[in-house]
ZALO-162734 format. One record per residue (C-alpha): y, x, z; residue in three letters; residue number from 1. Coordinates in steps of 0.001 Angstrom, whole numbers, plus 500000, padded with zeros to 6 digits. Each point is the difference from the previous one (the first is absolute). Example, Ala and Ser with C-alpha at 12.3 -4.5 7.8 and 13.67 -1.06 7.14 Angstrom:
[[495500; 512300; 507800]; "ALA"; 1]
[[503440; 501370; 499340]; "SER"; 2]
This chain:
[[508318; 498829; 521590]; "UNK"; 1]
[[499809; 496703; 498182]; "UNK"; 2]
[[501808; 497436; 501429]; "UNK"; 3]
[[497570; 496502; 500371]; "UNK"; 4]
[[502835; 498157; 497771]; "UNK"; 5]
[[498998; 502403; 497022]; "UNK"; 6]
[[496185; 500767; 500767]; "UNK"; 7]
[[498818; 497402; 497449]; "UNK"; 8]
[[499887; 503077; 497659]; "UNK"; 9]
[[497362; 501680; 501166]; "UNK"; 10]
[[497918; 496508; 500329]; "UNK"; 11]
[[500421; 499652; 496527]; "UNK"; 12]
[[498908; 503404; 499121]; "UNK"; 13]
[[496814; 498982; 501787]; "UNK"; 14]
[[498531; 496628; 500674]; "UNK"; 15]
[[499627; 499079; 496178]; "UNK"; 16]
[[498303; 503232; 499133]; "UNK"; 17]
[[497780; 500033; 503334]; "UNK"; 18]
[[498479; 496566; 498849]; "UNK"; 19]
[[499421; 501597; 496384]; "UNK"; 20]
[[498275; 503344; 501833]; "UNK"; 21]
[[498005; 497521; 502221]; "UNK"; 22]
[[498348; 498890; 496770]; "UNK"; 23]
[[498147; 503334; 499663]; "UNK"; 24]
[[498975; 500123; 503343]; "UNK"; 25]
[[496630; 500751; 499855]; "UNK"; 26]
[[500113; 502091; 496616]; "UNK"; 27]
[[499643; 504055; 500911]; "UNK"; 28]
[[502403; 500807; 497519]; "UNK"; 29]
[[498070; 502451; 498274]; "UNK"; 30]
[[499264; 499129; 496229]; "UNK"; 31]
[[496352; 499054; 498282]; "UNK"; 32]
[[497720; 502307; 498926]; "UNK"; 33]
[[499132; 497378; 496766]; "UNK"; 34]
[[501029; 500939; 496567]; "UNK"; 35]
[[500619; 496267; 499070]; "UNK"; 36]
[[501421; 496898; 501932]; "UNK"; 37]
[[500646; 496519; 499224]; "UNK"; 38]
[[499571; 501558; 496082]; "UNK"; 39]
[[502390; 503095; 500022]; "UNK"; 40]
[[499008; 503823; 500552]; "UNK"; 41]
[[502266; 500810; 503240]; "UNK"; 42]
[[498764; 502956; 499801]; "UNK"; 43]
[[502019; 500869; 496593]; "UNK"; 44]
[[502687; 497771; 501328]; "UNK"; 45]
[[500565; 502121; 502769]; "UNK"; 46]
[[499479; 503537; 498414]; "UNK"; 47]
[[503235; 502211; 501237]; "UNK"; 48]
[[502678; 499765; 497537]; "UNK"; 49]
[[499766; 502989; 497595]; "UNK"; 50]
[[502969; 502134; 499144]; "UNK"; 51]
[[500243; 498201; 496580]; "UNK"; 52]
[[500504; 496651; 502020]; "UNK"; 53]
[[502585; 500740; 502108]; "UNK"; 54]
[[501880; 501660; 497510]; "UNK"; 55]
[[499871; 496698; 498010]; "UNK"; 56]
[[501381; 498210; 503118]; "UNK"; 57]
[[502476; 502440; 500500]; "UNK"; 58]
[[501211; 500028; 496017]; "UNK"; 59]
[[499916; 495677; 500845]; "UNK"; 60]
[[502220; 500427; 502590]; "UNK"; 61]
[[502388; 502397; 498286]; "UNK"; 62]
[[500443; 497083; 497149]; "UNK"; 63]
[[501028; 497123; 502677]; "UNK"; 64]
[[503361; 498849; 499926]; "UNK"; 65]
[[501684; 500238; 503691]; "UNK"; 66]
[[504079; 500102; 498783]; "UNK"; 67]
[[501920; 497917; 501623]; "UNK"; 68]
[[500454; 496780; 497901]; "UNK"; 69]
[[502270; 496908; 500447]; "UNK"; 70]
[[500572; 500596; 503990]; "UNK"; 71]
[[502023; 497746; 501389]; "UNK"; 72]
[[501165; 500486; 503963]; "UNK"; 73]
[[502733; 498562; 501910]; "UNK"; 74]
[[498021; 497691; 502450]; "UNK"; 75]
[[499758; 500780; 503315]; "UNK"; 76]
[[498185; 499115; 503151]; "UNK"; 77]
[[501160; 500387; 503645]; "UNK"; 78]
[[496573; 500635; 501704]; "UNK"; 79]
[[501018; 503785; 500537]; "UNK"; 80]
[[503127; 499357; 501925]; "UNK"; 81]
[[498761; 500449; 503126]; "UNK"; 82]
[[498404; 502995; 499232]; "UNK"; 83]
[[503116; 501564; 498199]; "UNK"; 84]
[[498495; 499573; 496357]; "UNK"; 85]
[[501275; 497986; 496750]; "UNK"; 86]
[[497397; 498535; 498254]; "UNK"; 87]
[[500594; 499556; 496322]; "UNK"; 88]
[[497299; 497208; 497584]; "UNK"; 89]
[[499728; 501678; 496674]; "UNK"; 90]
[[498172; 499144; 496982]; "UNK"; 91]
[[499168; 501559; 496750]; "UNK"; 92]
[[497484; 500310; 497292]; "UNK"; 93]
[[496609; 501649; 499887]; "UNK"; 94]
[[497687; 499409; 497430]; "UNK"; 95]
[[502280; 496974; 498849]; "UNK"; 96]
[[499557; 497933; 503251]; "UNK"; 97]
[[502116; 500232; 502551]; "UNK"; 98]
[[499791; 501541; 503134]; "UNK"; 99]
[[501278; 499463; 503528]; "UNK"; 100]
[[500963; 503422; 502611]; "UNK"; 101]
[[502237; 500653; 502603]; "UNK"; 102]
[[502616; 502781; 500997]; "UNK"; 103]
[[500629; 500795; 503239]; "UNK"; 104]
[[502860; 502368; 500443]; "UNK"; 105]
[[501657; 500460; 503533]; "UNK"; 106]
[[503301; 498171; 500610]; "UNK"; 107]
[[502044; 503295; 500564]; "UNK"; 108]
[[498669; 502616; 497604]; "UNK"; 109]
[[502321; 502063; 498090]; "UNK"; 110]
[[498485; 502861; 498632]; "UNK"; 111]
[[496464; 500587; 497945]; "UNK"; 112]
[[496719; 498877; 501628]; "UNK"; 113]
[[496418; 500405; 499523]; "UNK"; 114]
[[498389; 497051; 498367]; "UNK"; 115]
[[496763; 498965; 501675]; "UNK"; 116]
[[497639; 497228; 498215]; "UNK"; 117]
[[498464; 498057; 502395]; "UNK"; 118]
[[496018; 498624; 498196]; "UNK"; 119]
[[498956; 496501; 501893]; "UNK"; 120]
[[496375; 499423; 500774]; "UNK"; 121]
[[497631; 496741; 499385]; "UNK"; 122]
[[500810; 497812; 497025]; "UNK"; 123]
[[502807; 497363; 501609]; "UNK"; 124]
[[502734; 501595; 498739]; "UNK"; 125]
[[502605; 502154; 502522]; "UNK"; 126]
[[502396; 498256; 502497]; "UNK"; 127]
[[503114; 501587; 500758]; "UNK"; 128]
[[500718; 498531; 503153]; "UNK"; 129]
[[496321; 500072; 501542]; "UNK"; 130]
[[498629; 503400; 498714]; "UNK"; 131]
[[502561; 502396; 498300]; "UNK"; 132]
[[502690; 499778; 502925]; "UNK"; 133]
[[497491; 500038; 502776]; "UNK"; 134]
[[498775; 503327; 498376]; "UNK"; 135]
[[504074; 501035; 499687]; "UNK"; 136]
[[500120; 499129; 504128]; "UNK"; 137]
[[496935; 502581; 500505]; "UNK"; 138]
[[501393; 502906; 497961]; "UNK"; 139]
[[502842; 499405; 502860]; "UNK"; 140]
[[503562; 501749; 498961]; "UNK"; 141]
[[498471; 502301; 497723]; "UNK"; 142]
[[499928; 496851; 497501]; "UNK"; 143]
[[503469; 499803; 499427]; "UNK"; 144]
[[499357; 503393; 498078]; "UNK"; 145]
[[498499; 498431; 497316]; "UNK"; 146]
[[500010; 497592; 497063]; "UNK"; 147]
[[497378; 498247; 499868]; "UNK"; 148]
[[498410; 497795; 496833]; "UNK"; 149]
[[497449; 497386; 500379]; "UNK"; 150]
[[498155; 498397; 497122]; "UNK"; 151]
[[498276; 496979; 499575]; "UNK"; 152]
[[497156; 500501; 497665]; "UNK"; 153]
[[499328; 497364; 496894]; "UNK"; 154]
[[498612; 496632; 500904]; "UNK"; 155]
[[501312; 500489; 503645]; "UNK"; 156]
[[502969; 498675; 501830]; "UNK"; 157]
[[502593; 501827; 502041]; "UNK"; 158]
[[501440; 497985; 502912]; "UNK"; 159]
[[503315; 500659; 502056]; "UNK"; 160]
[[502009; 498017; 502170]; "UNK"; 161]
[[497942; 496984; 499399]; "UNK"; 162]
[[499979; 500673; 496253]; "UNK"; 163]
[[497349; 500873; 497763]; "UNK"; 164]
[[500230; 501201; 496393]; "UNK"; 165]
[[496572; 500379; 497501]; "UNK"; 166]
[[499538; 502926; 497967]; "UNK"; 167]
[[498780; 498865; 496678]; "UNK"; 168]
[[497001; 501292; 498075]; "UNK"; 169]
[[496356; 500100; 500479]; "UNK"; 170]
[[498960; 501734; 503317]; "UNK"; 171]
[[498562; 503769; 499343]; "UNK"; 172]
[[499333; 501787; 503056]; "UNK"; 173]
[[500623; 503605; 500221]; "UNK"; 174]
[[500891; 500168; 496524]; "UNK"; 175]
[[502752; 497670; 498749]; "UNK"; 176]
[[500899; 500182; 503802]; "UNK"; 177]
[[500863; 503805; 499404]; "UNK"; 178]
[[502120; 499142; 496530]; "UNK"; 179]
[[501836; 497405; 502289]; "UNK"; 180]
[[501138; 502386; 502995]; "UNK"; 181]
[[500723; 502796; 497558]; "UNK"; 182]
[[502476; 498185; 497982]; "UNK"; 183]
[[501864; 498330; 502904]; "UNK"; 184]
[[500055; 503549; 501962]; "UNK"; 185]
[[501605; 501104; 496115]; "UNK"; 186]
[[502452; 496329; 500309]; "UNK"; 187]
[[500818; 501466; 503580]; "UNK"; 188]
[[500857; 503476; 498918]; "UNK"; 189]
[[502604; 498417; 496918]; "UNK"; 190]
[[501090; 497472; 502161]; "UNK"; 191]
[[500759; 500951; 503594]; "UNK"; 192]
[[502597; 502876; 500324]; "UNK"; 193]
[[498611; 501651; 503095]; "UNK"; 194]
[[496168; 500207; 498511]; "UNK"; 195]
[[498968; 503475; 499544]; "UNK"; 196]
[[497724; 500801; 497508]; "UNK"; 197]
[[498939; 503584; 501195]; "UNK"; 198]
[[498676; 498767; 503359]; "UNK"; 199]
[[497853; 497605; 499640]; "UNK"; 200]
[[497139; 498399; 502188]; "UNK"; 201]
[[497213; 497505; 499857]; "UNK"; 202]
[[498408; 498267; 503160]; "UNK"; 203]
[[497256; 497347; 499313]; "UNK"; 204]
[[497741; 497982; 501501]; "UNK"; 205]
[[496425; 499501; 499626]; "UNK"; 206]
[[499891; 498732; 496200]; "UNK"; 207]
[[503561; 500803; 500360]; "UNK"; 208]
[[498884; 504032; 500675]; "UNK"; 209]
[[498025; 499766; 496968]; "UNK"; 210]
[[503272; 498680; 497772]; "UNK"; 211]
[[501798; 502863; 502020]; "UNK"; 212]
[[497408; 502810; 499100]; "UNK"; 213]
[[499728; 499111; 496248]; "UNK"; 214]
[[504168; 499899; 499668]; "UNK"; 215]
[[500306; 503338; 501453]; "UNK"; 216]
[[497379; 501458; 497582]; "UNK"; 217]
[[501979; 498358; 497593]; "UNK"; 218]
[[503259; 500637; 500720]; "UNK"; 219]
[[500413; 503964; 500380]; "UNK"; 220]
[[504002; 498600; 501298]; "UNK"; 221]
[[498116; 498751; 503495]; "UNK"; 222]
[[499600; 503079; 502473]; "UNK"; 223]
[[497485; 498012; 502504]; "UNK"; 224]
[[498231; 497525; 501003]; "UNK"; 225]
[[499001; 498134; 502774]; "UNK"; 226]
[[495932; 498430; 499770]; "UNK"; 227]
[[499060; 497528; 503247]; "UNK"; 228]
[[496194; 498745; 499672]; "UNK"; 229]
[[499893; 499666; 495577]; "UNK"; 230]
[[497156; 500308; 498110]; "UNK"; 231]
[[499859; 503145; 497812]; "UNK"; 232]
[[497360; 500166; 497938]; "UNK"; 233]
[[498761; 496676; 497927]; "UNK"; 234]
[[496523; 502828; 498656]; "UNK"; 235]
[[499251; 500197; 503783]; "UNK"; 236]
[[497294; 498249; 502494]; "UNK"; 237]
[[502427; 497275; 501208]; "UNK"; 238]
[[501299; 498415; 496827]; "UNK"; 239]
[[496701; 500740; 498709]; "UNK"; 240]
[[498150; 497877; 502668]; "UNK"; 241]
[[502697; 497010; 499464]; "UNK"; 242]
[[499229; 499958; 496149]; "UNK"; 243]
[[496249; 500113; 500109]; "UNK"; 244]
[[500326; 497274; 502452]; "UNK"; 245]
[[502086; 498324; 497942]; "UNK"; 246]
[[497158; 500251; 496701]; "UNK"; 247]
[[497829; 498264; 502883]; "UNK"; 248]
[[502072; 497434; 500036]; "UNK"; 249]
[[501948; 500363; 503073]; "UNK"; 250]
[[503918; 499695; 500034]; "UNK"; 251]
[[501797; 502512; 501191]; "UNK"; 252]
[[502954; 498496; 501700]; "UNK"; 253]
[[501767; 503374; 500401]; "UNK"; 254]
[[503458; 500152; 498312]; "UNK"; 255]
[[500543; 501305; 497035]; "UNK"; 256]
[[496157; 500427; 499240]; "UNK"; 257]
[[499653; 496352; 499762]; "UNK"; 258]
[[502379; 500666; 496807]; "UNK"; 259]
[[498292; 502933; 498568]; "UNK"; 260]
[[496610; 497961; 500458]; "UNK"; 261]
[[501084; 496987; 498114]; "UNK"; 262]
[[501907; 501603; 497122]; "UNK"; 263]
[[497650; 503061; 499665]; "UNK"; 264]
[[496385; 500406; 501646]; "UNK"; 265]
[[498630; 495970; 499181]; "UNK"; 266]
[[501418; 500224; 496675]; "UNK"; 267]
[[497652; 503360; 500014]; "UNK"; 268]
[[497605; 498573; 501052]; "UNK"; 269]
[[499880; 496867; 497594]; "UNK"; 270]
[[500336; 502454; 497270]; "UNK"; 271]
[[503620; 499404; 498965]; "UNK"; 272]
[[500790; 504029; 500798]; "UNK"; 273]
[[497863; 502581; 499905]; "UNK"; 274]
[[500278; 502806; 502428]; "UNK"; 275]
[[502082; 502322; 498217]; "UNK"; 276]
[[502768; 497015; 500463]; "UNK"; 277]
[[499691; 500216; 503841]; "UNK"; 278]
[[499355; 503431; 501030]; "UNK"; 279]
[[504026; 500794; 498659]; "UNK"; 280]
[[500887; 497004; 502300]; "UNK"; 281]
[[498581; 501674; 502852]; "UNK"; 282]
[[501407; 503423; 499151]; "UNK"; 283]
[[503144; 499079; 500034]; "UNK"; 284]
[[500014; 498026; 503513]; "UNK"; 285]
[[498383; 503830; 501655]; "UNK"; 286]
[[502211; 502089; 501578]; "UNK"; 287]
[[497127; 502208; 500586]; "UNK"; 288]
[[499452; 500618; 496161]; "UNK"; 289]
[[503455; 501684; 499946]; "UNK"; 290]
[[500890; 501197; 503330]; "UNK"; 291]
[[500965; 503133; 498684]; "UNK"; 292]
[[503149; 498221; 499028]; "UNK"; 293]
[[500972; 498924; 503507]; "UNK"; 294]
[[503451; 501574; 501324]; "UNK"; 295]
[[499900; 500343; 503904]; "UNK"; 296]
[[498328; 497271; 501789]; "UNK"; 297]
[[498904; 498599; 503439]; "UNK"; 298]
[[496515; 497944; 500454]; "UNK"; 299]
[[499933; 497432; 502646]; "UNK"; 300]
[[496268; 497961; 500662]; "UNK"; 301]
[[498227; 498977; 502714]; "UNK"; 302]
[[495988; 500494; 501142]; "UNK"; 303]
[[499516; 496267; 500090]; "UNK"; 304]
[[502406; 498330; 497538]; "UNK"; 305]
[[498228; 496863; 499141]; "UNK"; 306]
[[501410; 499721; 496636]; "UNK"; 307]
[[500074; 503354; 498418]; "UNK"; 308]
[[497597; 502706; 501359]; "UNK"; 309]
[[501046; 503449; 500892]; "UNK"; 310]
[[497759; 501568; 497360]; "UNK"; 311]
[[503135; 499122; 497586]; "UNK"; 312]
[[502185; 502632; 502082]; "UNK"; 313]
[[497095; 502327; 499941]; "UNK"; 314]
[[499084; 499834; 496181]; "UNK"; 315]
[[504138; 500549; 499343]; "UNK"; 316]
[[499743; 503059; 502641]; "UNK"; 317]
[[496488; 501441; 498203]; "UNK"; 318]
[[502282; 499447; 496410]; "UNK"; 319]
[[503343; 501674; 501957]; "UNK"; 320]
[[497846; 502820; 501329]; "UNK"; 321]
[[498250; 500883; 496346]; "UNK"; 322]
[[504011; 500117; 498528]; "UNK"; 323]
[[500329; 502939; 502822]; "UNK"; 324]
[[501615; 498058; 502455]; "UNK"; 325]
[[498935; 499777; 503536]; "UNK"; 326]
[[501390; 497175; 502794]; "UNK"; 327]
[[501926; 501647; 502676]; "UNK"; 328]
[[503089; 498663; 501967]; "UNK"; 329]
[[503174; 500934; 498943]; "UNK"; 330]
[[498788; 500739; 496247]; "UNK"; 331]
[[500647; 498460; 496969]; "UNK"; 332]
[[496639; 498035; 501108]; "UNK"; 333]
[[499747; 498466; 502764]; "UNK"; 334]
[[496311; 497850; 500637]; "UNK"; 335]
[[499917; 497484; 503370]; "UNK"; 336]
[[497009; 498528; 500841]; "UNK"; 337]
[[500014; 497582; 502808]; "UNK"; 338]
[[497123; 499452; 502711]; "UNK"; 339]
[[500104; 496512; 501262]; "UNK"; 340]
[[502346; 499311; 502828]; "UNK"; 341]
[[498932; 496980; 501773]; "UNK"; 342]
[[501336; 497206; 501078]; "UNK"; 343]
[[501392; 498321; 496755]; "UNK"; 344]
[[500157; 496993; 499204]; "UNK"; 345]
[[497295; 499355; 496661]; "UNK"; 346]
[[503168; 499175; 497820]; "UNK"; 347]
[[501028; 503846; 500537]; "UNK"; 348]
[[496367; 501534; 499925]; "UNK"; 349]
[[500970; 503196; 497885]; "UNK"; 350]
[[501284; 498184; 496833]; "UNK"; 351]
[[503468; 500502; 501279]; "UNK"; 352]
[[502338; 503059; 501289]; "UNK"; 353]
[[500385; 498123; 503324]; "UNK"; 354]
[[496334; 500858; 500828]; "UNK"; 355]
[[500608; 503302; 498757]; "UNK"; 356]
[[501818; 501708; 502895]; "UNK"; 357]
[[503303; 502268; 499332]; "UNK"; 358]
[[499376; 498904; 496185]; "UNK"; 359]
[[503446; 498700; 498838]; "UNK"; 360]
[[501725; 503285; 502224]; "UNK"; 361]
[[497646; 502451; 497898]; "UNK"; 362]
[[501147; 497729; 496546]; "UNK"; 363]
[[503603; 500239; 501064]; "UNK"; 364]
[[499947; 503916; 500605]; "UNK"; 365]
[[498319; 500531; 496714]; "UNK"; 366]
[[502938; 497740; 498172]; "UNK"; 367]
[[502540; 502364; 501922]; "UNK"; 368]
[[498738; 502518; 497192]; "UNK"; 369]
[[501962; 498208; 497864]; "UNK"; 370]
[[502820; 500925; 501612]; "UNK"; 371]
[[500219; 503537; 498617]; "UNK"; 372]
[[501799; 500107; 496741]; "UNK"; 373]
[[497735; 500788; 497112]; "UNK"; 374]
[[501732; 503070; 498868]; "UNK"; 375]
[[499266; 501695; 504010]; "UNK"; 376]
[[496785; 499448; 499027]; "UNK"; 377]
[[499695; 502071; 497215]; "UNK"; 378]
[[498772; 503934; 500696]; "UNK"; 379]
């Protein structure tokens, strides 16, 4: 288990994002039946995605630019000592700003090791020290078979050893933030000797999962990933609810949406963009829209997460299912939902794999996967 020292992680998965899901308290989550609010047809706005749509998103994607481009390492920070684990400050160019990510590469490795993206939650950026090495210390000594790469996203800092460094460039949740952790997993692969690009992993949390999802559906190089408590569908009841309330007038104080309101939905709704602007923003933030795509994966969410509501997991699982898969343990999907285990303290109500028991053992025997060499994979 966690040791107190290093706890802070999972605090700072939570508290923030509790106080933005306490906001909707009182909202049933289920979306209006009118055609029109504050001025805009929701109902158009939130038609499923046609075939034609995603493939547009998918031919967008295709054209973005993740190379590696004017990285620059060589900086290092000693907050994984204890833990066995050299922690190297990168930087290099996406979208012409630059961006801020970490490699974390165990002290003694020798020979080629899976590389494992680890997606931060909330919108404060990622802390080494207080989130990615407390998560190392709950994997236990199965961490030290791994790489692991940690991004910042634009517009957000990342902080170790009493450090912090900014990512430049305007914030775009789930988007730019997949651009971002795709070319610094592609810096880590040209860059680190022991990286292995045929075993690769992704492990996110909440708007983290999301970043995770969309890379892996991507990225056909990433063989799983790893999903705790991220939304999964921006057509579906939840974000609907948050945007209509958001027409009304309402902020929605959840991050990441807070973005997409301001840059996309007001701008709507004073007329700016029309509709057919939006609905590809949208699209492309839906893992649901292309779950087909998804390599093997493993679901964690809880019955009462305060911040993201387990309908998420079940609209991915309803998505999964029509692709012909089916959840079972030991598969190549694996679905955990978690019944609320009292007594926890409100700043790890279900937001946070603390408060969902055996969690972080079931995430570290999926990553063991990786382990296998690609080719033993292969009938």
């Amino acid at each position: 288990m966690l040791t107190p020292a290093r706890s802070s992680f999972l605090t700072r998965l939570g508290l923030p994002l509790l106080i933005a899901g306490l906001l909707l308290t009182g909202c049933d989550l289920t979306s209006s039946s009118e055609a029109t609010i504050g001025g805009v047809n929701v109902t158009e706005l939130f038609a499923p995605p046609t075939d034609a749509e995603r493939q547009d998103v998918l031919d967008d994607w295709e054209s973005r630019d993740v190379s590696v481009q004017q990285f620059i390492g060589g900086d290092f920070c000693d907050a994984g000592e204890d833990l066995g684990f050299t922690v190297e400050l990168v930087r290099h160019v996406v979208d012409g700003n630059t961006h801020r990510g970490a490699f974390l590469t165990p002290t003694d490795a020798e020979g080629p090791l899976p590389v494992v993206v680890y997606n931060h939650g909330g919108d404060q950026g990622v802390s080494i020290d207080n989130e990615v090495l407390p998560f190392l210390e709950g994997l236990g000594e199965r961490a030290q078979d791994f790489m692991f790469v940690v991004p910042s996203y634009r517009a957000e800092p990342l902080r170790c050893g009493g450090v912090s460094s900014t990512s430049e460039g305007e914030a775009s949740p789930w988007d730019g933030d997949v651009d971002d952790a795709l070319a610094l997993l592609n810096a880590a692969l040209e860059n680190v000797s022991v990286a292995d690009g045929t075993r690769i992993g992704v492990i996110g949390f909440s708007r983290g999962a999301a970043v995770g999802n969309l890379m892996a559906i991507r990225d056909e190089r990433i063989r799983q990933t790893i999903s705790f408590f991220g939304p999964t569908d921006f057509y579906g009841p939840f974000a609907r609810q948050v945007i209509e309330r958001a027409l009304q007038g309402f902020a929605p104080g959840l991050p990441g949406v807070d973005v997409l309101v301001e840059r996309f939905i007001l701008p709507l709704q004073a007329g700016e963009l029309t509709i057919d602007d939006v609905r590809p923003e949208l699209t492309r933030r839906s893992t649901v829209a292309f779950a087909s795509r998804l390599p093997d994966i493993q679901v964690h969410h809880g019955v009462d997460d305060p911040v993201i509501p387990t309908d998420e997991a079940r609209l991915l699982d309803d998505a999964l299912q029509a692709a012909g898969r089916s959840a079972e343990p030991g598969s190549d999907y694996e679905l955990f939902i978690y019944e609320p285990n009292p007594p926890y303290d409100t700043a790890l109500e279900q937001h946070n794999p603390e408060a969902l028991p055996e969690s972080l053992e079931r995430a570290g025997a999926f990553l063991e996967r990786l382990l296998i060499p690609q080719e033993a994979l292969t009938p």
